[in-house]
N, C-alpha and C positions, 0 to 999 in steps of 0.2 A: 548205721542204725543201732539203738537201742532195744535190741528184741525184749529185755528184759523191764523196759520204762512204762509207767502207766499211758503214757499216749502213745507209743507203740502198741499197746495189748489192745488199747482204749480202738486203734486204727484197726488192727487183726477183725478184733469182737464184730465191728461194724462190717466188714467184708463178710465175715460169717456169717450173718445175722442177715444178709441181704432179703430185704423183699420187695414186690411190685406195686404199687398204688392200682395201677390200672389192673391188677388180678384181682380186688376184692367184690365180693358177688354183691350189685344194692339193687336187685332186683324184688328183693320180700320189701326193702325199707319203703320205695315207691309204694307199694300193695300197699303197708303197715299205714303209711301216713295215710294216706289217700284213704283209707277205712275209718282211721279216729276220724278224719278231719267229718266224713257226711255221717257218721256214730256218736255226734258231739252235735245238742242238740242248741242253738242259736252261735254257732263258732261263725266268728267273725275275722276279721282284719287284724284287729289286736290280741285276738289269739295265735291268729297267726305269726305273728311277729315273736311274740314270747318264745313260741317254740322254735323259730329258726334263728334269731337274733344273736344267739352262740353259736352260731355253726357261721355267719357271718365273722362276727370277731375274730373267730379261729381261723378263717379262713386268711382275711386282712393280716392278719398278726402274722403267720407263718410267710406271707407274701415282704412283707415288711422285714424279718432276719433275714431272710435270702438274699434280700438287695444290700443288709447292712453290716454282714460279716466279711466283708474283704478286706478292708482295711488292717482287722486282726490279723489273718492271713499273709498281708502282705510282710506287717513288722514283726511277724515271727522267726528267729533264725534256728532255733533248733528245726533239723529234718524231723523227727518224731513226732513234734507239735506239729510241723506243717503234714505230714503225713493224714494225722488226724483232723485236723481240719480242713483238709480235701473233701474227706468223707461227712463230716460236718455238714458241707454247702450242698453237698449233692442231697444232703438227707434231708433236707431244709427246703430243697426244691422240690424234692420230692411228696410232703408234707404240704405245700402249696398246691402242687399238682391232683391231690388226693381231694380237698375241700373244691378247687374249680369242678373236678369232675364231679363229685357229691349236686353241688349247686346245680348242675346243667342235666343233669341224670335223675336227680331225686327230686328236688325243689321243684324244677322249673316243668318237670314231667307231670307230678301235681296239683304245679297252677294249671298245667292246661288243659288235665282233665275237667279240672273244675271251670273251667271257661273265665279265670283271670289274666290282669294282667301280667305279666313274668316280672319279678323282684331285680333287685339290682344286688348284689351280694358285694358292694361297693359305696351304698345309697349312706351321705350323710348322716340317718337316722340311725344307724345301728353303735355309731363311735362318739360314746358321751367325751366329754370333757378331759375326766383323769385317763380316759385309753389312748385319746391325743398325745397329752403333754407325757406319760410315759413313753412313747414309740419315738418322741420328739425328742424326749431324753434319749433315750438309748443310742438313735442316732446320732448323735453330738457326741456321746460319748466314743464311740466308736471312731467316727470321722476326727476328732481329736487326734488320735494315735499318730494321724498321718502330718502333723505339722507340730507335735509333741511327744518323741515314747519314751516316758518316763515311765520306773515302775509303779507312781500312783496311780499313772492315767491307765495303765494296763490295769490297775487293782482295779479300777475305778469302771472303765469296759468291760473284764468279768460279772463286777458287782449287776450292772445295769442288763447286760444280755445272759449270762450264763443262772447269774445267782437270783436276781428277782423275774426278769422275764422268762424264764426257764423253770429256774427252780421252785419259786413259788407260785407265779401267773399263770403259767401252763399246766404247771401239776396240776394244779388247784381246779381250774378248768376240767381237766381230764375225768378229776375224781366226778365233778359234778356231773357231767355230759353222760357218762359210763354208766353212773349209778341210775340218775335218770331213765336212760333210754336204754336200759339194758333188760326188761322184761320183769323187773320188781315192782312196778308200779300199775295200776290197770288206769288210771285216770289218763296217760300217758304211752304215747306208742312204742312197741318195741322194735328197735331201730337196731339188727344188726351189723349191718353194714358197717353203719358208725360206730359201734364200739368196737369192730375188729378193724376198722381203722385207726381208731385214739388208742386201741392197746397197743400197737404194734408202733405208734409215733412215740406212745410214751415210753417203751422197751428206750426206743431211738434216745429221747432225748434225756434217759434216766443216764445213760453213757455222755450225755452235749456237759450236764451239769456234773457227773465226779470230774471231767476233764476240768471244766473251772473250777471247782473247789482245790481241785490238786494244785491248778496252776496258783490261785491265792494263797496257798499254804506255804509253797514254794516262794512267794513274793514275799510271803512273810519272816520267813525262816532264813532263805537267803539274800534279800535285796532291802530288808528294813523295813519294809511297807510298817505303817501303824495298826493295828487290828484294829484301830479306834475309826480309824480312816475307815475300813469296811462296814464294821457298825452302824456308825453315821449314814454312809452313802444308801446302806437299803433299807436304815431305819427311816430317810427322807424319800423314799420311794413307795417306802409302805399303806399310806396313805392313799397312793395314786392305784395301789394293785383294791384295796378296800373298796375305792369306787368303782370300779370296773367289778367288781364279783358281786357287788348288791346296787346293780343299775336300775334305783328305781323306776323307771318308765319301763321294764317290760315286767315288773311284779303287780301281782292281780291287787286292785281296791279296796278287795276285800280278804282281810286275811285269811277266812273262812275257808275261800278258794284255793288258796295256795296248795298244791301236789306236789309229789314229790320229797325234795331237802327242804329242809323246816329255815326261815328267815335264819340268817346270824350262822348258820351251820357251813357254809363254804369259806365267809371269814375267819371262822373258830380252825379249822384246816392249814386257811394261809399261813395265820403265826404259829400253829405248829411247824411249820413247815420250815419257816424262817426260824424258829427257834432250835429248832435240831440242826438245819446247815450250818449255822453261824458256830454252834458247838463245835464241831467236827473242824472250824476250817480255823476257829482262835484256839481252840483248847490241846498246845504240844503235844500232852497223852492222846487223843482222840485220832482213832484210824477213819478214814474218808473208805465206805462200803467198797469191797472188789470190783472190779467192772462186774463181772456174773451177776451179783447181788443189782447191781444199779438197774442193769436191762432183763432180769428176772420178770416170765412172763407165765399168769397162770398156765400149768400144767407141764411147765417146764419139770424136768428131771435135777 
């Protein structure tokens, strides 16, 4: 081993940094929702959906890496990489593990105070269009590796899971979900649970994403990859992250209504977002953040 290599440090961090899904306490989030929801005077059905219809994707989505990361795993021969991405899969399971139990604990405790039906956190209605053919991509991209591993298609499976689905789509996510329901807003419940669940995912996978940016830099630097080749592949993805973060079917009719992030303000985030990785991973001068920096978690030291 390389104790000194970024997926080594990248493997360490994650050992260190260990936490439990099943230890975060969402017994006020039960209280909290179940309070707005009869404190909201004609809340209905499509209210309801707004409000849980990200916690559904997030949920879907993290279920979906879990099953689509092995193939990388499989064709990686450095120990160091494979080190790190041991930890990767468990953290990815782990992250799924965390939204079923949300759903079955929060959600579904909710409907049945309220005397509904329980929700499916599955149900075709939550996954438009662009969060398909994303997910669809990624895994093609991925499953590629195992009957091709060339170093574009490896560019090409960082690009699609490390760098847009991670980097941008789940950031992006995170910032929304957190800011939301983290007690700035009154029109909206404050949801602790769930933000000390999406901060301590996002510590997680602020380490998932320098580990691909490192690895792209390295394809670049040592194996010829095109940086043009990277550009391309998340500039054609970009689109698809755009419709999944302004899904119109769960935004109010009336703009009037809309709480919380103001229209256009979660897109305006993603190509930030996109626009500083891409820097970092074409531009030679440009350092990729320390792991400490990437999984930096308020109140850390």
């Amino acid at each position: 081993m390389d104790r000194e290599s970024r997926s080594n440090r990248y493997y360490r961090n994650a050992v260190e940094r260990h936490w439990d899904p099943g230890e975060i306490d969402l017994e006020a989030d039960a209280e909290n929702l179940l309070a707005h929801v009869e404190a909201t005077p004609d809340y209905d059905q499509r209210r309801w959906d707004q409000t849980v219809n990200g916690i559904a994707k997030f949920g879907a989505g993290e279920d979906a890496v879990t099953e689509d990361l092995a193939p990388l795993a499989t064709v990686l021969e450095d120990i160091d990489d494979q080190l790190f991405l041991t930890t990767q899969l468990y953290e990815e399971a782990k992250h799924a593990d965390f939204f079923d139990r949300y759903w079955r604990e929060v959600i579904w405790t909710v409907e049945d105070e309220l005397g509904w039906d329980r929700s499916n956190p599955r149900d075709e209605k939550w996954f438009n269009e662009p969060y398909l053919e994303l997910f669809d991509r990624n895994k093609n991209a991925q499953f590629r590796l195992l009957e091709a591993d060339t170093p574009e298609n490896r560019a090409k499976a960082y690009c699609h899971y490390h760098l847009t689905v991670e980097g941008i789509l789940a950031q992006t996510g995170y910032y929304g979900m957190q800011t939301s329901y983290g007690g700035e807003f009154e029109a909206l419940p404050h949801l602790p649970g769930l933000v000390e669940g999406f901060t301590k995912i996002r510590s997680d996978e602020g380490r998932h994403v320098g580990f691909g940016m490192n690895q792209l830099k390295t394809l670049i630097r040592e194996d010829g990859v095109d940086p043009k080749l990277i550009e391309e592949t998340v500039h054609d993805l970009l689109p698809l992250v755009q419709g999944i973060t302004e899904d119109d079917r769960f935004q109010p009719d009336d703009p009037d209504e809309q709480v919380g992030l103001e229209q256009g303000e979660l897109a305006a985030y993603a190509v930030d977002k996109h626009t500083d990785r891409m820097r970092q991973i074409t531009d030679a001068a440009a350092d990729i953040p320390d792991v400490e920096e990437l999984v930096r978690l308020d109140g850390d030291d």
